[in-house]
Backbone bond lengths (Angstrom), bond angles and torsions (degrees), N, CA, C in turn:
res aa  C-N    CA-C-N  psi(-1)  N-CA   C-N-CA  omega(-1)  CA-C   N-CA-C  phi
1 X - - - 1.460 - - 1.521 110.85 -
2 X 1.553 119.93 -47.50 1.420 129.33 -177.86 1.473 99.31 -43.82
3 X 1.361 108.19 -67.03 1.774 141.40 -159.29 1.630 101.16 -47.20
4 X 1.253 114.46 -31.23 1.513 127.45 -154.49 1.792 97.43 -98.99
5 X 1.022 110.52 -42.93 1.464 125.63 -177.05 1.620 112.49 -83.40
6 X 1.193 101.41 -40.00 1.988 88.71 157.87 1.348 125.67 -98.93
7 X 1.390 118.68 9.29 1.526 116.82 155.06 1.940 113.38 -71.56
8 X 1.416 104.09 -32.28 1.364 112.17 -179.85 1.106 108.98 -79.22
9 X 1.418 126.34 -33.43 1.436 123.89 172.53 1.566 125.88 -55.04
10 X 1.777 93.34 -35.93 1.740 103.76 172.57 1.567 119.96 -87.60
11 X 1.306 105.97 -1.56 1.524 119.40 176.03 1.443 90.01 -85.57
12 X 1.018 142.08 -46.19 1.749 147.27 -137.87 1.672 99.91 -89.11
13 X 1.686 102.62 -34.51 1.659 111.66 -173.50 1.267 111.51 -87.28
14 X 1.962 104.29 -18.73 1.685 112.37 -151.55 1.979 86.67 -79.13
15 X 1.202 116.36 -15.26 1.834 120.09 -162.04 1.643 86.31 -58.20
16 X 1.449 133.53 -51.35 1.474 122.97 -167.32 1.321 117.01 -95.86
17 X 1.401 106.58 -16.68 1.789 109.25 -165.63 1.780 104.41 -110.82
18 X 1.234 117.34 99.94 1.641 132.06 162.56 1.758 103.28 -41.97
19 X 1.068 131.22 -53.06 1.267 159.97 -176.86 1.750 96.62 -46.61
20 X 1.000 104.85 -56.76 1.834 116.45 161.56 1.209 130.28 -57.77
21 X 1.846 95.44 -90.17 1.284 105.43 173.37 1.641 121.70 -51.88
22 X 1.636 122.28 -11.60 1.423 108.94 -178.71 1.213 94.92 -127.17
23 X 1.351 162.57 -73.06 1.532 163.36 -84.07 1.352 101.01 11.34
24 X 1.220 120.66 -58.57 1.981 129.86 -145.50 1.552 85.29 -76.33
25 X 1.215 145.73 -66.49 1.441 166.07 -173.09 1.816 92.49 4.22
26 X 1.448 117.87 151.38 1.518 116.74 161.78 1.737 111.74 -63.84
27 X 1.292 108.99 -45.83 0.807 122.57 173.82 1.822 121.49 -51.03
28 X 1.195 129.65 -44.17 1.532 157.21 161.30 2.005 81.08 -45.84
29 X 0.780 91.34 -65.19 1.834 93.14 -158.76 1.365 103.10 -68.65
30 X 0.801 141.36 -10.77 2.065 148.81 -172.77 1.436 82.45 -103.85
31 X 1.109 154.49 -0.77 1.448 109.93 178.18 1.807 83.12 -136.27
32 X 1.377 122.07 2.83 1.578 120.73 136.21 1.010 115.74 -67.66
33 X 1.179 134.15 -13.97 1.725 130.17 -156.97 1.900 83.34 -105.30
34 X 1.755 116.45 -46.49 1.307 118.17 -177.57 1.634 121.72 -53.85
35 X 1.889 107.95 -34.56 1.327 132.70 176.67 1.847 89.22 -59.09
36 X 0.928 135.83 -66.87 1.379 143.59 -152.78 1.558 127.52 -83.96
37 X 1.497 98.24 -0.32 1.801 101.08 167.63 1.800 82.04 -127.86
38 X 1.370 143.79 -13.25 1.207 112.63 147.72 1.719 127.55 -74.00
39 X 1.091 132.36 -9.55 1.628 134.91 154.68 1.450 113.55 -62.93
40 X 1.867 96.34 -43.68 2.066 91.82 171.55 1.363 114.10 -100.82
41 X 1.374 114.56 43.93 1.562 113.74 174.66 1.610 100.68 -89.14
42 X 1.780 102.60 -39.96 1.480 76.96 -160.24 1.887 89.11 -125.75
43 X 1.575 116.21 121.85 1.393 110.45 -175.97 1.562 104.12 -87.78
44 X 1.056 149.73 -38.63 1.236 155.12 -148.02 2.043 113.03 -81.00
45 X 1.515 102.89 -23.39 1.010 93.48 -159.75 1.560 104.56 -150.27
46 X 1.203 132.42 123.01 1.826 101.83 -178.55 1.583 131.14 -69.88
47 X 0.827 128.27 140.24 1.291 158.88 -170.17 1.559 100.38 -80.80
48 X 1.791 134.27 98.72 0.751 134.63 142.31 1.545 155.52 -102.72
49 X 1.423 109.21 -23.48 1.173 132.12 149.94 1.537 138.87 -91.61
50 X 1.092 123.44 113.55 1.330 137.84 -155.67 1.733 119.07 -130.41
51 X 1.374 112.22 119.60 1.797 135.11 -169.78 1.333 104.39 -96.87
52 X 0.985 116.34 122.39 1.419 138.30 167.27 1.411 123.57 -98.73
53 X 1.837 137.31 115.89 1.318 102.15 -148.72 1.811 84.23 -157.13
54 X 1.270 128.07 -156.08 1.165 145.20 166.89 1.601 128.92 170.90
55 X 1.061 103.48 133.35 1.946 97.24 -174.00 1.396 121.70 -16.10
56 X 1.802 103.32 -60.07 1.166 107.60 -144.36 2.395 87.25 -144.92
57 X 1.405 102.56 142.22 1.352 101.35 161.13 2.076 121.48 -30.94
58 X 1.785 84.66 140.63 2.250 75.46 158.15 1.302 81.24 68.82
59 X 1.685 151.68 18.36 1.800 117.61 148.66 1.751 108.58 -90.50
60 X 1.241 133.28 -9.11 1.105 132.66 -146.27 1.184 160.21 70.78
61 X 1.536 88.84 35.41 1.799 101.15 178.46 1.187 140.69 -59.59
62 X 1.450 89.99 -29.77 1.110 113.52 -175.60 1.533 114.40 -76.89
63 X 1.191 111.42 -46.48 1.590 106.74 173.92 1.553 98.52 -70.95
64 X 1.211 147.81 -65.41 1.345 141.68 163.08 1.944 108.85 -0.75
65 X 1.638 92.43 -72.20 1.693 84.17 -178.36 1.520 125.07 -45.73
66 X 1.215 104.14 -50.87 1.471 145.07 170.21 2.098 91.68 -20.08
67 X 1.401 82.42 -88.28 1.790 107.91 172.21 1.669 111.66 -35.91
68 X 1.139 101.00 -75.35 1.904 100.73 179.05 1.325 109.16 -69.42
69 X 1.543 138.93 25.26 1.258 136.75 143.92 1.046 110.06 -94.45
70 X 1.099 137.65 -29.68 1.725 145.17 178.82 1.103 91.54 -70.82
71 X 1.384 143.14 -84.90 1.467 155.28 -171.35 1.721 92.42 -22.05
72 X 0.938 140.13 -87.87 1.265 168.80 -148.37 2.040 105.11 -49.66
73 X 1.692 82.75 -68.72 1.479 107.86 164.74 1.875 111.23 -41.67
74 X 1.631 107.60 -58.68 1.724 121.55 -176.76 1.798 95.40 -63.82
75 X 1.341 126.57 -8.31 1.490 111.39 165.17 1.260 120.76 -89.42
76 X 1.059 113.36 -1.29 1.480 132.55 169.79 2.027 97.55 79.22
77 X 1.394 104.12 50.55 1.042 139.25 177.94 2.146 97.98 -83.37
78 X 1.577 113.54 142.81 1.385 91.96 163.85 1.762 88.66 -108.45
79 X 1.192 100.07 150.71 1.685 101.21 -162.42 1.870 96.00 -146.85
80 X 1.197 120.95 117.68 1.200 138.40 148.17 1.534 131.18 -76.50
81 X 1.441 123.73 99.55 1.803 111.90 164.58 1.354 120.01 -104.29
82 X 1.457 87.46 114.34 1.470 83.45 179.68 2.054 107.61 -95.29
83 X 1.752 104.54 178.35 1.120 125.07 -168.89 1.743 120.06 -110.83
84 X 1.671 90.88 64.32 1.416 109.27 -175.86 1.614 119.40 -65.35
85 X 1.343 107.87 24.72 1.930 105.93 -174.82 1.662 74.24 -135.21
86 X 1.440 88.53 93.96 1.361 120.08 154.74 1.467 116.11 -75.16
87 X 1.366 126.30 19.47 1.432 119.26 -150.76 2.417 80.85 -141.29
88 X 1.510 104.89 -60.04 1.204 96.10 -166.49 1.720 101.85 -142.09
89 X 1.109 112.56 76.65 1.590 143.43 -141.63 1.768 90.25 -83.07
90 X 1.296 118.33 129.27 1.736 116.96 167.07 1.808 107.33 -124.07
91 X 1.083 93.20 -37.55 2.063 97.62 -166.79 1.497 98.90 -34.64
92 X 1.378 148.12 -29.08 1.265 145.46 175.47 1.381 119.48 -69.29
93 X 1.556 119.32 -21.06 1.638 115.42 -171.72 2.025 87.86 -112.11
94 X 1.593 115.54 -23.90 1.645 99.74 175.43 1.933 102.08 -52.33
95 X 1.438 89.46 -44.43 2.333 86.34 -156.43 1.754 86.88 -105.87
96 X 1.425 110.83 32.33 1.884 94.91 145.95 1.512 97.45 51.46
97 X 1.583 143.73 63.81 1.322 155.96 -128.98 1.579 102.22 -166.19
98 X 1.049 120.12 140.86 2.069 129.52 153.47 1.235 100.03 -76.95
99 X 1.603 100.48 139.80 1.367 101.06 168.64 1.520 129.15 -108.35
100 X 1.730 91.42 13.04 1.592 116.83 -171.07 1.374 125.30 -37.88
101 X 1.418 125.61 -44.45 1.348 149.11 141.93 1.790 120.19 -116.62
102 X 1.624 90.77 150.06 1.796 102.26 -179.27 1.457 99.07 169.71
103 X 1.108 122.07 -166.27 1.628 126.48 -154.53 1.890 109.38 -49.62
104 X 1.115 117.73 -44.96 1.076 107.86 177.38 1.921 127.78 -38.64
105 X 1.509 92.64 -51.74 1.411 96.59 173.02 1.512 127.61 -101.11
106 X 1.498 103.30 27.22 1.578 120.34 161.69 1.366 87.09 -94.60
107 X 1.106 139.04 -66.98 1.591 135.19 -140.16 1.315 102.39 -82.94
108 X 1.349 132.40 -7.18 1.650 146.64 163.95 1.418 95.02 -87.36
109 X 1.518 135.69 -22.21 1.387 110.52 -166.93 1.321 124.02 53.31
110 X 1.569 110.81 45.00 1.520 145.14 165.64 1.443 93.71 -96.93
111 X 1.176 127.06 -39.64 1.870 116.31 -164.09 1.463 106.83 -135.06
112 X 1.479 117.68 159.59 1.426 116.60 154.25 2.071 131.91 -81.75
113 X 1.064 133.32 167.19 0.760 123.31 -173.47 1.920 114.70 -66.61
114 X 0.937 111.05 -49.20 1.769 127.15 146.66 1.473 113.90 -18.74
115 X 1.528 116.46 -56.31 1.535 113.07 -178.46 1.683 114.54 -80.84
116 X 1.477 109.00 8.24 1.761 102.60 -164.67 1.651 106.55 -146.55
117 X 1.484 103.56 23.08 1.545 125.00 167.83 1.210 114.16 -112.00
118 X 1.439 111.46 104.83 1.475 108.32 -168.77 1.815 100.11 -117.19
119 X 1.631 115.31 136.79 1.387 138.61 159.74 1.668 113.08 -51.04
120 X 1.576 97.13 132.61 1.739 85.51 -174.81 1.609 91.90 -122.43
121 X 1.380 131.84 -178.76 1.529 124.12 -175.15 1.437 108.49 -87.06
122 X 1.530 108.39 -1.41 1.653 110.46 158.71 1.303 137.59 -70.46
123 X 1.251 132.65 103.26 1.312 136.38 -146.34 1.654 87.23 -54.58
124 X 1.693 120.45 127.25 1.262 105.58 149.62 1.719 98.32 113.87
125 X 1.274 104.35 -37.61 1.324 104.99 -159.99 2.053 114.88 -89.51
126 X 1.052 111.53 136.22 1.539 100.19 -175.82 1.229 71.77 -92.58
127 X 2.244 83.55 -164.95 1.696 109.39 141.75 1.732 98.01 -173.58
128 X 1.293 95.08 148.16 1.302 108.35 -179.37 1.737 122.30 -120.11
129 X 1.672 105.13 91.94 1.495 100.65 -154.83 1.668 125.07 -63.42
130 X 1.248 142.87 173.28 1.326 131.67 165.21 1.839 123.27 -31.30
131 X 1.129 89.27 -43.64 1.435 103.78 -162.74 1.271 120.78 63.46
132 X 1.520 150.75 171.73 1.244 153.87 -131.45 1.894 95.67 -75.59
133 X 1.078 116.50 148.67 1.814 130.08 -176.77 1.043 102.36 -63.08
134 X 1.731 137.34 102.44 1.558 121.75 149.25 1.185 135.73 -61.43
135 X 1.262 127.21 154.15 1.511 114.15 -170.30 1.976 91.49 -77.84
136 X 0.895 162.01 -25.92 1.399 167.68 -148.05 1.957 116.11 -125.56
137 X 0.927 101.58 38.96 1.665 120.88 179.95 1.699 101.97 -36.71
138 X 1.137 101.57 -76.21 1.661 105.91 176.59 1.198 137.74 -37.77
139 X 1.532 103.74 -61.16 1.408 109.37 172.57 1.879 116.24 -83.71
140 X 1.362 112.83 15.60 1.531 110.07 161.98 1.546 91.69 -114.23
141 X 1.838 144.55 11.85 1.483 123.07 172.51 1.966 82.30 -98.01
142 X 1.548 120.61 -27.21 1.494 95.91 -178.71 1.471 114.62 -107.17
143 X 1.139 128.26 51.47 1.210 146.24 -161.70 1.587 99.60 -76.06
144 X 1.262 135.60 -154.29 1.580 151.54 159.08 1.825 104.26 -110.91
145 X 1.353 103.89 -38.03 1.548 123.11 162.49 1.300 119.20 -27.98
146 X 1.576 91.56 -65.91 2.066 101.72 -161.68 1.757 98.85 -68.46
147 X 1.920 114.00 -37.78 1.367 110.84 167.19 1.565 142.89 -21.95
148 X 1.967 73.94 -54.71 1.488 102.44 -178.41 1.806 116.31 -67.58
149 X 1.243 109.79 -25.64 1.250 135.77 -165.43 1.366 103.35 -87.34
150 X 1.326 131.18 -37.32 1.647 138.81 -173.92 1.349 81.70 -75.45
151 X 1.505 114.56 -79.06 1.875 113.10 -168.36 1.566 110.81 -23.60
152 X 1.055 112.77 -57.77 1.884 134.72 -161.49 1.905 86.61 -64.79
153 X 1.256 118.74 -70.98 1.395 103.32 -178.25 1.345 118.46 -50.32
154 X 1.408 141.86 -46.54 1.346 137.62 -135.89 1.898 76.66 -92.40
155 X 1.118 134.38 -2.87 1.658 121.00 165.43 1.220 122.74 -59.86
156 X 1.631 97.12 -41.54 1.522 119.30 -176.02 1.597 112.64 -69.78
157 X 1.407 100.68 -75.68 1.069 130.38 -167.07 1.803 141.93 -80.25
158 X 1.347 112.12 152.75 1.426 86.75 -159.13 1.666 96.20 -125.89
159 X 1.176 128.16 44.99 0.886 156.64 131.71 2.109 125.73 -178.84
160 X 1.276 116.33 160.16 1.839 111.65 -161.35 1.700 77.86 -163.59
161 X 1.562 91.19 104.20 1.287 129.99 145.03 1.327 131.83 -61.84
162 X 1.024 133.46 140.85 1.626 136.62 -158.06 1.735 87.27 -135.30
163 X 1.482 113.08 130.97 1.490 99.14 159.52 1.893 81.91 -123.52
164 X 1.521 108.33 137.26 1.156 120.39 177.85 1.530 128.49 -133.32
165 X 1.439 115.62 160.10 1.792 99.30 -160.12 2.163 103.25 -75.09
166 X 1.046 84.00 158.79 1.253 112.58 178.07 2.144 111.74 -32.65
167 X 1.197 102.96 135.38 1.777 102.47 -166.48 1.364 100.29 -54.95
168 X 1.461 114.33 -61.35 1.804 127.34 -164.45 1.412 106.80 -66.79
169 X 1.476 124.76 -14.80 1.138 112.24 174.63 1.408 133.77 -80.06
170 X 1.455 103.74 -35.38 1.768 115.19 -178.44 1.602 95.32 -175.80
171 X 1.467 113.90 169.83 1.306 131.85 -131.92 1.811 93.97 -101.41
172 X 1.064 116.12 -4.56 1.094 115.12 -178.85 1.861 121.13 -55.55
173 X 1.114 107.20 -55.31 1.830 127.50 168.61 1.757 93.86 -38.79
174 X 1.292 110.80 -58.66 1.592 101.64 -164.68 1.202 112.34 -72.14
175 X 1.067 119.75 -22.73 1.303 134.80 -175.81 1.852 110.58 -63.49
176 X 1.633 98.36 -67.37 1.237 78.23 -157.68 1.552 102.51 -106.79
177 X 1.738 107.08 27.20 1.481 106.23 136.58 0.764 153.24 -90.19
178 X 1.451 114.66 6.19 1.888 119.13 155.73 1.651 103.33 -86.45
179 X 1.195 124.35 23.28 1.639 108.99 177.58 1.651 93.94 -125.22
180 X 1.828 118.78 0.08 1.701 84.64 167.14 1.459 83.45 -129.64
181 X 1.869 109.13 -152.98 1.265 112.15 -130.66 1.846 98.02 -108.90
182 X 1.107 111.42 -14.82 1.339 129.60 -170.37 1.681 128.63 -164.33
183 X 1.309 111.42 116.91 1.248 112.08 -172.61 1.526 119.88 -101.21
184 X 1.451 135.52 149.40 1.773 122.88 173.49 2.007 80.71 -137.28
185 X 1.840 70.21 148.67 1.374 92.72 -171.50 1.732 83.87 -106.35
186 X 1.387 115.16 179.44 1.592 131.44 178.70 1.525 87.93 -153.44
187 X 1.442 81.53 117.77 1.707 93.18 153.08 1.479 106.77 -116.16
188 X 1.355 109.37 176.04 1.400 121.63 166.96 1.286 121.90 -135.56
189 X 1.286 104.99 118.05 1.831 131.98 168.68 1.418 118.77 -39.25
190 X 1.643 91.65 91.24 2.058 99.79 168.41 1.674 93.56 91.87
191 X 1.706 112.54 20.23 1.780 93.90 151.88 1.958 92.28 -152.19
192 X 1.146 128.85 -25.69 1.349 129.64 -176.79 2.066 94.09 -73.44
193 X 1.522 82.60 120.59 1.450 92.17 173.60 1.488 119.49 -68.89
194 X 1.247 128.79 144.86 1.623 118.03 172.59 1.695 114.01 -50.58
195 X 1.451 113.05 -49.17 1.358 119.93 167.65 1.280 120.36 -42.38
196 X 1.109 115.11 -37.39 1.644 114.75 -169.17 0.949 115.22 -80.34
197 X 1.464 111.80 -30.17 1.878 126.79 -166.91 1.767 80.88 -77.28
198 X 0.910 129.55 -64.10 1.650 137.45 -170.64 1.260 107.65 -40.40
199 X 1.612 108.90 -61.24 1.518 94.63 164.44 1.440 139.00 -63.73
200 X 0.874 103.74 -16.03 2.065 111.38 -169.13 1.637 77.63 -87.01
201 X 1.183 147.63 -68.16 1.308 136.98 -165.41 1.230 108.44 -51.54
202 X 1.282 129.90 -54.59 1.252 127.36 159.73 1.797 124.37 -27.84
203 X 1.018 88.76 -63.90 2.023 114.47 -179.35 1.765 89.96 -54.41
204 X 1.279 128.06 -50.43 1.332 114.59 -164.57 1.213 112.26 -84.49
205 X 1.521 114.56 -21.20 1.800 110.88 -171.21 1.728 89.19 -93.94
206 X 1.025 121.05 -28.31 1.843 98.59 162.75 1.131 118.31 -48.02
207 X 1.322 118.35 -42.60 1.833 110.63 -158.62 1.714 104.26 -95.02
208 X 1.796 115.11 9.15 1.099 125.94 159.23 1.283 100.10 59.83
209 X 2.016 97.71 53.56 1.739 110.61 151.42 1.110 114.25 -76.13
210 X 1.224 124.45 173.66 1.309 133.88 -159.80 2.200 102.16 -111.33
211 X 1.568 131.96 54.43 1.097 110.87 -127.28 1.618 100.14 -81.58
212 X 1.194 130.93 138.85 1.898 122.93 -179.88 0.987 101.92 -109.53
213 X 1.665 144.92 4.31 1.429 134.38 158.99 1.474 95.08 151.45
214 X 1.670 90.21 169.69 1.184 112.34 -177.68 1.833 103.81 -106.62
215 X 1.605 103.97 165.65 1.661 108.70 164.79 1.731 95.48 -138.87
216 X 1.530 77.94 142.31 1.677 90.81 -163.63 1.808 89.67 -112.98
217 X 1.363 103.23 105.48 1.646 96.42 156.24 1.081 136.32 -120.52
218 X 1.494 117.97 171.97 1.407 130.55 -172.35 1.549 94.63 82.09
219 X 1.534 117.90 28.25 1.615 98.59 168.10 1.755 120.50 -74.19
220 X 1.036 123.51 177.08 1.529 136.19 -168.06 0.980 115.70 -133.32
221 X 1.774 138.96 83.65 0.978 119.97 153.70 0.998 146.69 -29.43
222 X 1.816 122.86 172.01 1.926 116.72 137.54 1.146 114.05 -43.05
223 X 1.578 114.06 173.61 1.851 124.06 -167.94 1.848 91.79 -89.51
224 X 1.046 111.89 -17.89 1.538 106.53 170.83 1.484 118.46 -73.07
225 X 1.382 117.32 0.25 1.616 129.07 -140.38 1.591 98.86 -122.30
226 X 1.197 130.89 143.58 1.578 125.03 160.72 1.390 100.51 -60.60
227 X 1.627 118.34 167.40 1.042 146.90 159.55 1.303 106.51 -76.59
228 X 1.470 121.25 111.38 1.907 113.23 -173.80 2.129 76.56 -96.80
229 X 1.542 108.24 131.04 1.202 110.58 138.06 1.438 95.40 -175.04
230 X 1.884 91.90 156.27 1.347 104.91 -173.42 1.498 107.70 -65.77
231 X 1.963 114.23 173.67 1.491 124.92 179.41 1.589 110.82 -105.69
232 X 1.079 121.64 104.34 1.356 137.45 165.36 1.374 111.75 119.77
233 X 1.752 128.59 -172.72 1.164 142.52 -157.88 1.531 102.14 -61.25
234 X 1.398 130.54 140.16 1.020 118.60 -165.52 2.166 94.08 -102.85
235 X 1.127 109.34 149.68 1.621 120.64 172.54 1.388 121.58 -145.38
């Protein structure tokens, strides 16, 4: 009965995550290939906290974060993503999750860290959802709180993912990318404007992110070429 009920559970998660539903996939292997120039981004020092972001809404960061937490997790990585878009929150409907409590009411000191760490059927993988919308998003991602909260994870954990709202939209991205160690932007192929990408790079090297690359999806090869695009709803 157990056996039967978490195969459906990983069918239910596999609908957004390629990383799941395929391993072997080209796609499965590009965001191993993404796992592996973020390990050699930074030699000097380890690399534990990691921003997930994109110019503008609708490029797919969100499934991106989603993806390079699995990746990470399949290294037998212990890997936390949390649901830093306190504003328009998904990581709870990718892994089939409540969103009743999660960062919002840690960083209010409504919850403990214990009540807002949730097990996913990915060996390895947490997640810690938005939890209910504050009216004050920003000033609880640059709090003394969320500080306290990076320290408290990096005890645990051996890498804590941030998926966060979009740069051009609100201040949040800049924010709480000068407090980790490495940021990736996502654009998307044939709708992310050149301008925009310019600006969000801009917007992030002001707030003195740390940036280690971009992922460009939904690109299109030649007809000799795979189709590079991500698996499921893009956010």
């Amino acid at each position: 009965m157990f056996k039967k009920k978490k195969k459906k559970s990983l069918q239910s998660v596999a609908r957004k995550l390629i990383t799941v539903a395929n391993p072997k996939a080209i796609v499965s292997e590009q965001f191993r290939t993404v796992r592996t120039n973020i390990n050699f981004s930074v030699t000097d020092e380890e690399l534990k906290t990691l921003l997930v972001t994109s110019s503008a809404p609708s490029e797919g960061k969100s499934t991106s974060a989603a993806n390079i937490a699995v990746v990470f997790a399949q290294a037998k990585k212990k890997v936390v993503l949390i649901d830093a878009d306190l504003r328009k929150p998904t990581i709870h409907h990718t892994f089939h999750k409540t969103n009743g409590i999660g960062l919002s009411n840690l960083l209010t000191r409504q919850a403990v860290l214990t009540e807002v760490i949730q097990p996913t059927e990915v060996e390895g993988l947490h997640i810690m959802t938005s939890g209910p919308i504050p009216p004050n998003p920003a000033e609880l991602l640059g709090s003394k709180t969320m500080d306290a909260l990076i320290e408290e994870l990096k005890e645990t954990f051996d890498m804590i993912i941030f998926d966060v709202p979009p740069v051009l939209s609100v201040a949040d991205a800049q924010i709480l990318a000068n407090k980790c160690d490495g940021t990736i932007l996502v654009l998307s192929s044939g709708s992310t404007e050149k301008d925009s990408a310019l600006k969000a790079k801009e917007a992030l090297e002001t707030s003195k992110a740390r940036i280690l690359g971009t992922i460009l999806n939904n690109f299109v090869m030649g007809k000799d070429h795979y189709y590079y695009q991500y698996y499921g709803e893009q956010e």
